[in-house]
N, C-alpha and C positions, 0 to 999 in steps of 0.2 A: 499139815500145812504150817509153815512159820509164818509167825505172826511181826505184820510190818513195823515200822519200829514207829513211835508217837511221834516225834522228832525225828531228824536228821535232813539231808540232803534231797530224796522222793517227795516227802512230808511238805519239807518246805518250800519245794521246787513250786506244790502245786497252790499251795498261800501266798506265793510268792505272786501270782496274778493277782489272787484278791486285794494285793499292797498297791499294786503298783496303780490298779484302778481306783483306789480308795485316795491315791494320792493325788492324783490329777485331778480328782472330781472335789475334795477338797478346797483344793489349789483354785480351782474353776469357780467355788463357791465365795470367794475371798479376793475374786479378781487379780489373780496373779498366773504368770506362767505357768503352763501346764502342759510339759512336755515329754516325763518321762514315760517311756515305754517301757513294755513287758522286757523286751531284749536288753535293755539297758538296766534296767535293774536287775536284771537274772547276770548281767558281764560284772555289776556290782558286787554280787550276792559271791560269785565266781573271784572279784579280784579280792576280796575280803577273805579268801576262800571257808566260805561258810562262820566266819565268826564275826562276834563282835566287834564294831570299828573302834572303839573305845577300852573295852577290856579283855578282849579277844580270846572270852566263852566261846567253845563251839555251839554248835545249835545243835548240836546232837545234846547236849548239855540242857539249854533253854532255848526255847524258842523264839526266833529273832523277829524284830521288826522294823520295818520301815519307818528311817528315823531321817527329818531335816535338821543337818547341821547348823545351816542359819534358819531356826525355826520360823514359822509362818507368823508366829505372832511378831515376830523381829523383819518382816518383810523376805524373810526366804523365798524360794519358789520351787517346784516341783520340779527339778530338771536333774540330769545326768553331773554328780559332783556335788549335787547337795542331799542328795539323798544317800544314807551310810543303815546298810545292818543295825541294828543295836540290840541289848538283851533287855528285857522290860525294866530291869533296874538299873541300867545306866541310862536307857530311853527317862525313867522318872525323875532320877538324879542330876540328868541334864537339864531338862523341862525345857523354859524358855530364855537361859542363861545363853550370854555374847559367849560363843566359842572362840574368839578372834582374844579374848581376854588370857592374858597369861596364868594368872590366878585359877579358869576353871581348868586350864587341862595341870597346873602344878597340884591342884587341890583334889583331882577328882581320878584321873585316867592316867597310865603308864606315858613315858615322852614316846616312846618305839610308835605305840599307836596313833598318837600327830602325825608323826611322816608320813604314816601309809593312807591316813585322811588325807592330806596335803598332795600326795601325788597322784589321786581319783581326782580332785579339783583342779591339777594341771593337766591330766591327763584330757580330761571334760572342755577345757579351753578356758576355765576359771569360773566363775560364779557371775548370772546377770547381780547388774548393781542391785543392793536391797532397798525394795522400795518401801514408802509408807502404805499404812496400811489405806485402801483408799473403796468406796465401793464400787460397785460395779461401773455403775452410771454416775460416776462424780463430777463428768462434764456438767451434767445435768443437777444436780446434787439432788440426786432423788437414789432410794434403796429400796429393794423391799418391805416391807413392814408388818404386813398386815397379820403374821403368826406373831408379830411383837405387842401392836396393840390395836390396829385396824384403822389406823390414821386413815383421813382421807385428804386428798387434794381439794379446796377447795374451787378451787379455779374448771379445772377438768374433771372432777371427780375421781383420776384416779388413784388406786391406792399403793403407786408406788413411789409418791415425794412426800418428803419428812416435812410435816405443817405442824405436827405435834410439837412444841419446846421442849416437853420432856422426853421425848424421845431422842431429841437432838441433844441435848446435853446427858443422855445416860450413853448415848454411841460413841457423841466424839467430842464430850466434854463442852464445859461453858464456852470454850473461846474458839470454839467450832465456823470457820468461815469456807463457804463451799468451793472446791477448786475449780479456775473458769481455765 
């Protein structure tokens, strides 16, 4: 019986769920859009056809991953056109650098592989705006906390409004004022 290959196309077809649900639930965790689907990442993995969006290793090669072009930490979001293939070392290389910057794609990535990023984001209908990062319940400006340090509300008791100072200023810095 031949032995399935470690990588490839089968391989990654079937990690290619594990991504796509890693990505949403993420995205969900951080209060941002979270829309990509299985299908849509698999049309992704397909228009890329099986490589890297940036240095366009096959994956039969490395094995790729689910990568946001405008990263989460930059207010990305988990939808169709911002999620691109990557091979774990242009995934780390990229990290949480402005892709929109001239500098990272002259510095880091081939120009060929820009256009064919460029045309999943038009193809997708363009990118929602990037928003800041904000938490979940910021009308409210309360987050969870209680795995951070077990703040509590003193008002309601409970323990999902930041009454801690230092809590507030290690999330969102000294000059932190709550969005109404």
């Amino acid at each position: 019986m031949a032995r399935r290959p470690r990588y490839g196309r089968d391989a990654h077809y079937k990690y290619a769920t594990y991504q796509a649900t890693n990505a949403r639930t993420e995205a969900r965790r951080r209060g941002y859009i979270a829309r990509i689907t299985l299908d849509e990442w698999r049309y992704t993995l397909e228009f890329f056809e099986y490589t890297c969006a940036y240095c366009g290793v096959s994956c039969e090669t490395r094995p790729l991953q689910l990568e946001h072009f405008v990263p989460l930490g930059r207010g990305g979001h988990s939808v169709l056109g911002n999620c691109v293939p990557a091979c774990s070392s242009c995934n780390y290389r990229k990290s949480t650098n402005d892709p929109f910057h001239d500098q990272f794609w002259a510095h880091y990535f081939p120009r060929g592989q820009q256009q064919r990023v460029y045309e999943l984001i038009e193809y997708a209908g363009g990118l929602p705006e990037p928003g800041r990062w904000e938490p979940k319940h910021a009308e409210n400006s309360c987050y969870p906390l209680t795995a951070y340090c077990g703040a509590r509300d003193n008002i309601s008791g409970s323990d999902l409004s930041i009454t801690c100072d230092k809590c507030r200023s290690v999330l969102f810095g000294k000059g932190w004022i709550p969005y109404v």
